[in-house]
Each structure stands twice: as C-alpha cells, then as structure tokens.
N, C-alpha and C positions, 0 to 999 in steps of 0.2 A: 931255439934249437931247430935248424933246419932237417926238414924230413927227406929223404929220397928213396923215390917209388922204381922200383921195375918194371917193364913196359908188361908182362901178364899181371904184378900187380894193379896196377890203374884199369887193363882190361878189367879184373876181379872187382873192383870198386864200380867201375859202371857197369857190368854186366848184373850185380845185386841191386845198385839205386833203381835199374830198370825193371826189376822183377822177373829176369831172366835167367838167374841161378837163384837159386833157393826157391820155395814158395809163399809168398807172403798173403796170398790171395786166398778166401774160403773156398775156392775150388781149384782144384787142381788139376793136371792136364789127365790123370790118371781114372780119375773121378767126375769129371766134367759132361760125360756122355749122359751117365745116373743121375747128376746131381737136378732139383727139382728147379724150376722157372727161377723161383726166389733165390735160390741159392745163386746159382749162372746169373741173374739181375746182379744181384748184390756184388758179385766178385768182377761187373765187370766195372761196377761203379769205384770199385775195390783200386781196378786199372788205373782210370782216368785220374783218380786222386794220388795213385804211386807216381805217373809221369807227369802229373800238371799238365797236360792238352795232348787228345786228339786231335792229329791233321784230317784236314776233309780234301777229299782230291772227287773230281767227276770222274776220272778211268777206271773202268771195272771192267776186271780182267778175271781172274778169280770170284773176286767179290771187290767191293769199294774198300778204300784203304782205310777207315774208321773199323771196318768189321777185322781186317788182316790183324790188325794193332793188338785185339786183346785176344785173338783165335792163336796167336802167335806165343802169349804167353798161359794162356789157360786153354787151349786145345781145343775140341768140338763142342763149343758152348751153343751153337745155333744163333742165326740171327735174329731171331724172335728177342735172346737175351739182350743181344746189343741193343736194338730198336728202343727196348724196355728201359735201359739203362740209361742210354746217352738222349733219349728223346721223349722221359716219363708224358703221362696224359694228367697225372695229378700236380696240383700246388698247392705249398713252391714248389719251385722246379730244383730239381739240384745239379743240372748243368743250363749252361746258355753258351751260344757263337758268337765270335767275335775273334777281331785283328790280334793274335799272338804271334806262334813264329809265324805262319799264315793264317789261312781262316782253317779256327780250327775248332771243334768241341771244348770247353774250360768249367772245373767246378765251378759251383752256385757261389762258394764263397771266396772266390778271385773279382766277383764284379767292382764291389768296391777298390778295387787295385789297379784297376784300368782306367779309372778317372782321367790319370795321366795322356793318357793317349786320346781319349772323349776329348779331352781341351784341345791337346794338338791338332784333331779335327776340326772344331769349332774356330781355332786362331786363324788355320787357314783358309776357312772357306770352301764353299763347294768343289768340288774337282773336274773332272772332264766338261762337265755340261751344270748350266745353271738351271734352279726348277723355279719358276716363282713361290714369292710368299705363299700367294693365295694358296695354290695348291701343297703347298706345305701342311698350311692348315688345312685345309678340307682332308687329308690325308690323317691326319690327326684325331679329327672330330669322327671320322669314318671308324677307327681302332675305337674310340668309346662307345664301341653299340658292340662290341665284340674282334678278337683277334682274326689275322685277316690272312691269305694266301696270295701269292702275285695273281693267281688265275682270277682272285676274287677283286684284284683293283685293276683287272683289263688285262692282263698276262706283261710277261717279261718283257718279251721284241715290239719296238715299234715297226716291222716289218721287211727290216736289213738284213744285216749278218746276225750272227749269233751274237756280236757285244753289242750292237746297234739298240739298248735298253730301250723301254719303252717311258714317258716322264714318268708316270707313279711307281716304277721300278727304280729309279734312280733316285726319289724323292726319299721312299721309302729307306733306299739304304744309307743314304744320308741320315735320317733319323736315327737307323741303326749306329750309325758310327758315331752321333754325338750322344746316345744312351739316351734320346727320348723312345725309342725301339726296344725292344728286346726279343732277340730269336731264340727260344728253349726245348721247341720241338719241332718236327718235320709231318707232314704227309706224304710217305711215299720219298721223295727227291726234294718237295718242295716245301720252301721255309713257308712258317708259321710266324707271321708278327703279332705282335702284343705288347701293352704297356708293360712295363719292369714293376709298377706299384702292385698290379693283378698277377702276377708269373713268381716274382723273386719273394723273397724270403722279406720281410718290412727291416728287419734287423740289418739288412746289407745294404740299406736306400738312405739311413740315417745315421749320423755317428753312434746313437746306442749300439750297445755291443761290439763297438769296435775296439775296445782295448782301449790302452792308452793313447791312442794316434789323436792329434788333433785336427778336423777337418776343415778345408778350407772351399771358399762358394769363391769359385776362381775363372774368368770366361763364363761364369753362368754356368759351371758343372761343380756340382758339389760332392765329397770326395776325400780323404787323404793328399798329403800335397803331394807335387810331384815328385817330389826329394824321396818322401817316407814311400811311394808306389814305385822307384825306381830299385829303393833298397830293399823291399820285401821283395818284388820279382827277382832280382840277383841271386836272393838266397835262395826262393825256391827253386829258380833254376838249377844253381847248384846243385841242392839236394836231388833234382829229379835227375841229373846225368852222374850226380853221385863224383865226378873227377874233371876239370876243364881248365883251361888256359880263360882268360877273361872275355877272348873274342867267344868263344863257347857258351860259357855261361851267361853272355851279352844276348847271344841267338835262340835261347832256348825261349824267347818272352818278346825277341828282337827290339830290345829297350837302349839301343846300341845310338850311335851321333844323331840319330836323325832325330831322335826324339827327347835327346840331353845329350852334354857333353862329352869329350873322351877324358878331360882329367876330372871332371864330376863322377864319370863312371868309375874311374882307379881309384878314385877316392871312398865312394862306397863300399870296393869288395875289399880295400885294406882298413876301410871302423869294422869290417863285418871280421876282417882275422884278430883284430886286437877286438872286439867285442867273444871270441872265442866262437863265432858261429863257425867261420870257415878255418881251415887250416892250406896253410902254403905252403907247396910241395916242390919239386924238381920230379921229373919223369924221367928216365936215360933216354936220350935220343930225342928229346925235345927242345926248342931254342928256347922257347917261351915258359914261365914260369909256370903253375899250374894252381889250383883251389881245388880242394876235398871238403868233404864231410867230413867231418870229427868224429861221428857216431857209428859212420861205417869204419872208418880207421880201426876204431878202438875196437871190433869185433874180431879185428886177426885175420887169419885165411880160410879158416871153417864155416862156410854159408850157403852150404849145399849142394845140392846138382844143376848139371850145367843145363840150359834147356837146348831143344835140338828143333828148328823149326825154319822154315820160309819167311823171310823180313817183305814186308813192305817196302819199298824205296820211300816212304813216308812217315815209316817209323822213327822215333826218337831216338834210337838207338845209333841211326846213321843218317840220321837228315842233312846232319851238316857232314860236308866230304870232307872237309880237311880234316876235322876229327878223326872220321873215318878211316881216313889215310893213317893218319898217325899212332890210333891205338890197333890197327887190323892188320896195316899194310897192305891196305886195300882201296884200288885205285877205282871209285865208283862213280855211276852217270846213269840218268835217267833216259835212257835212247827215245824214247815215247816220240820226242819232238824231232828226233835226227832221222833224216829223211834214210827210208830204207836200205838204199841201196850204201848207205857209208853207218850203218850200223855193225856192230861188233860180236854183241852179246844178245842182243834180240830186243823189242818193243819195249815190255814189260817186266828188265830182268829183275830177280828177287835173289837177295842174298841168302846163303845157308848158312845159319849157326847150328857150331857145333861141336863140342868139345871147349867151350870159354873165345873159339874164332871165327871167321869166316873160309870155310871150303872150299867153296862153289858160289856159283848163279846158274840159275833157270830163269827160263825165259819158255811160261804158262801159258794156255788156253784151256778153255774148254771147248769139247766136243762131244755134243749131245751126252751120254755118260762116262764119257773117257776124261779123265786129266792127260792134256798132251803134255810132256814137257819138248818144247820143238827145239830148245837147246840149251844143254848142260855143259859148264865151262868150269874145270875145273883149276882152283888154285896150283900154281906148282912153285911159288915161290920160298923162300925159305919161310915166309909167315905160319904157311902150314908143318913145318918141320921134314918136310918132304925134299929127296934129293930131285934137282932141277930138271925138270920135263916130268917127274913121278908123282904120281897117287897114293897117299895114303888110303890103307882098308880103311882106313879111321872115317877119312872122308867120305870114303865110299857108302860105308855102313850108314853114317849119319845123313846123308842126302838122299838113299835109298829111303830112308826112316821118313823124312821129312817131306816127300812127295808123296809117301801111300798115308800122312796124318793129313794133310792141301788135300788130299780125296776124298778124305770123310767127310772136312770141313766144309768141302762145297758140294759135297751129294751126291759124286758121281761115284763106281762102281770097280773100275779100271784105272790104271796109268799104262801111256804109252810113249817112249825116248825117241824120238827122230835121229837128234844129233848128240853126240859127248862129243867133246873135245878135252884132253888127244884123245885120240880115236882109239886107243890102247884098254882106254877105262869103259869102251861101248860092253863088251860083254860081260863082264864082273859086275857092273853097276845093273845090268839088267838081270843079273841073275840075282842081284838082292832087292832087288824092286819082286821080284816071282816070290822069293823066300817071305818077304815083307807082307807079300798082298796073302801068302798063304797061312802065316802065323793066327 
C-alpha cells in the first residue's frame, strides 16, 4: 500500500528525527540556562546520538559549527557543555572523528561501522603524498608511551601554505583513516591521537557484543563486512533525517558509489522496506521516490513545538541543498568561499527556523559585545505563505526571537541590523528585536 506525504508533512518528519520540533533531549531550550553541567553534558550527548554526526567546520563566526549544532536545538547550553560532551577526558570515550558526511564528531558506538571505509583507505593507498614505512612506524611506537598532539610530533606545516602538511601530520592521519588512530578528544583546536584499544570501548574493537553480525579480517581491517556497514549506515541515516529520497539518505554517512555500488545501494534500502525498517513514500512535488521511518509515521501529526533558532550551514538539517530545496523551498549556499564582491546574502549566512520553515538568513559577527546581524534577508516566496515581495509578522517575530537567543548563546549583551532586506521589514524587525532584548 503506497503512502503519500504532503510536502509540510515530510517537513514534520524531519523537523522531529532532527530534534527540532518536540523535545526529545533532558534539557531543554527553556531550562537549559539552570540546567547543572551534568545535565547540558548529558543532553548534548543526547544530540549527537539523535543525529548520528556532528560536522566539524574551522570558521567561527558566532561560534564553530559543532557548538551552533546543539545551541540550535537545546539553547544556551554553554560551551563548557559541548567541550564535555563531544570531547570527554574520561575512558572509553563515547564519541571519536572520523570521515562521515565530512569530518565530523560520531558516537563511540558507530566505530565498528566504518570498517568499511578503513578498508577503502587501506585498498587505496596513501593519498597526496607518501610517508615512508619507517616513519609510519616510529609514529606508532611514539603513541605507546602515550596519546599525542600534532604540536607534540613537530606541528602541522612543513613550512608552506596552510595544506603544505608536515610528514608526521600526514603519517598520522593516515593512521587515522585506516583505524590504527583514533581521535576522541581535542585540546583547544587541536586533535588528540591515541590508540583505539586505550580510548574506545574493547566491545567495539571485537566482534563480542556486536550482535549477530559476523566479522570479517578483510585488507587487514577487522570489522563487519561491508555489505552489513553499508546497511546499517542506510538506516541510521534514515532515521536521523527521519524523510529522504536515497541520494539523502546515501549522504547522511556519504556511503554513496564511491565507496559501494549504485544498485548495491538500491538494493539495500529496498531489504531494509521489505525487512519493515524503512517505509516508501511519495512526497507531492517530488520526482524521486522517498524512505521514512515507520516509527515516526505511526506517531501522526502531534510531536510538539516547533523550535525557532539560527541553523548552522552545517547543520544536518540542511547540509545537503537539494534536500533543502526541496523540503524548504529554499535556495541555499555557503558564500564563505565566494569572493565578496559577487556574494548575495553575506559570509556566514545562517538559516532561521521557524514556525516548522525557513524565514530568513542572517548573516552574523560579532563585535566586541554586540551581535551584529550585518544582513537579514528575508523569504518572500510562497514557501513562507507570504504574498510576493511581503513579510510575514510570523517571520518577523521568529527572527527577532532568534537573534536576541545567538546573543545569549555567544555572550554578548546587544543586537544590532545594518541591513534587512526589503527594506520595508528594517523597522518592524527592529522594533521586535528592542521588545525581545527587553522581555
């Protein structure tokens, strides 16, 4: 029996897998300022395990995009929380980095799952640059006297650009990528190596405890095969965007041709609909077919309130644009790398959720204790419900909202608008940003 979704239903399915409407978390955006270290620790670990991976990005604008990710869905948690969560000092560890949709934060209990991709590494060989054996090993033998920092094997650069790596930095991640490595916590910016027998959990290095899966020692990486690590990343994909065509649910883990086949891949999300994990949908307004969660289906339309916040461009919610496009109507880009003068919407722009859609974008700084927003662009499309060139208050009120919670969360005191666009919403929007900062 074929399903058909409405395009606000599938938004409703991914906006709850994400933990964006309802609260699934022990802290909440309401309660998160009170709530004790432990509690904000635990709900943000709460996070990473609802979406299956934090992206890691170097630009920090606000804050780095790992901190935006869960401030976005449980509010001024402090980054003290984050730090504690995503980069514990105790073991095991219960997250590690490593190659997912990019390099991103991933529960402790995904390592065994990425075997797959450890082999891939190892089939192909070193990449840009070769390290000798030897220093392989001595790099090695170095990590058994204790975990190590790039500063501590001679730093990053050999003294070029900024990629221009230094040998024991590229040795090093080399190791990382075929799982003789493991990064599970940071100092500051910079990764922390360590063997995975000292760091992870011994249960995740061995087939004990791994259920019924049978492991295989395949390339000299032992593991799950890559068959049973392609079909479990599928599904948790699935689950964590909660609604996706197969190119989606491919990218949530990027387990997509490069790393197995395209009718290997269709073949897996269709045992996963006859195994009853996933369910196959129709979206209105889509070409491509679609996969849901069955256990969000069955809950109906009642899964709480919507949340109202500033996205990362790195958030899971919209990483991938053509998704974006297609559940939003929302035409996105990361200007970051587009040279100034042919940028649009600004540097840094950050989507507003609000009301189950997207609004707006800003496009943030800070300044010394002010939140600038140096430009607010708002939707006028029918996506927003809004007549063509018009503003909803709706939006107004929820972007107002949403810039004076971005000034808790990064500490500053004030917000101050440069630019709206149209120019029509400059004084309305600023008079609920005064009403906001004075409530």
């Amino acid at each position: 029996m074929s399903v058909t979704l409405s395009l606000e239903q599938a938004r409703s399915l991914a906006l709850t897998a994400q933990g964006l409407r309802g609260s699934p978390f022990p802290v909440s955006p309401t309660t998160a300022r009170t709530a004790s270290l432990t509690r904000r620790t635990t709900a943000v670990r709460s996070v990473l395990e609802h979406c299956g991976a934090i992206q890691l990005d170097t630009i920090s604008v606000l804050a780095r995009s790992h901190e935006l990710i869960p401030y976005a869905r449980l509010g001024s948690i402090g980054r003290e929380s984050v730090e504690a969560a995503l980069w514990p000092s105790e073991n095991p560890s219960h997250s590690f980095e490593y190659w997912s949709h990019a390099a991103c934060v991933l529960p402790a209990d995904l390592w065994p799952w990425f075997a797959f991709r450890r082999r891939f590494y190892q089939r192909r060989g070193q990449g840009w640059h070769k390290v000798p054996r030897q220093s392989l090993a001595s790099l090695r033998r170095r990590l058994d006297d204790g975990p190590l920092t790039t500063r501590d094997i001679g730093g990053a650069k050999s003294g070029g650009e900024w990629w221009d790596w230094s040998e024991s930095k590229i040795g090093m991640e080399w190791l990382l990528n075929i799982g003789d490595v493991v990064v599970a916590r940071r100092v500051g910016w910079r990764r922390v190596y360590d063997l995975p027998d000292r760091t992870l959990d011994p249960r995740l290095l061995t087939q004990t405890g791994a259920g019924s899966t049978t492991w295989a020692s395949t390339d000299g990486i032992e593991g799950p095969s890559d068959e049973e690590c392609v079909r479990h990343l599928a599904l948790l994909g699935a689950r964590a965007i909660g609604i996706g065509t197969a190119v989606d649910i491919l990218d949530v883990h990027r387990i997509g041709p490069r790393y197995t086949g395209k009718k290997h891949c269709a073949s897996v999300l269709s045992e996963l609909v006859a195994d009853g994990e996933l369910t196959e949908v129709s979206v209105q307004g889509w070409k491509a077919p679609a996969y849901a969660d069955p256990r969000l289906l069955a809950q109906g339309s009642s899964r709480g309130r919507h949340r109202t916040a500033l996205l990362s461009p790195f958030d899971s919610l919209v990483w991938h644009r053509g998704r974006t496009q297609r559940l939003f109507d929302f035409e996105y880009q990361l200007e970051a790398y587009v040279p100034a003068a042919k940028r649009v919407y600004g540097y840094f722009t950050m989507p507003v959720l609000h009301g189950g859609t997207l609004v707006a974008r800003v496009d943030p700084k800070r300044d010394g204790s002010t939140l600038v927003a140096r430009q607010v662009t708002f939707e006028t499309s029918d996506g927003t419900g809004a007549p063509s060139g018009a503003v909803t208050q709706s939006a107004m009120e929820g972007t107002a909202t949403s810039l004076v919670e971005a000034m808790h969360w990064v500490g500053c005191t004030t917000v101050r608008i440069e630019r709206v666009l149209p120019t029509t919403a400059t004084r309305p929007l600023n008079d609920r940003v005064r009403a906001a900062l004075a409530s």
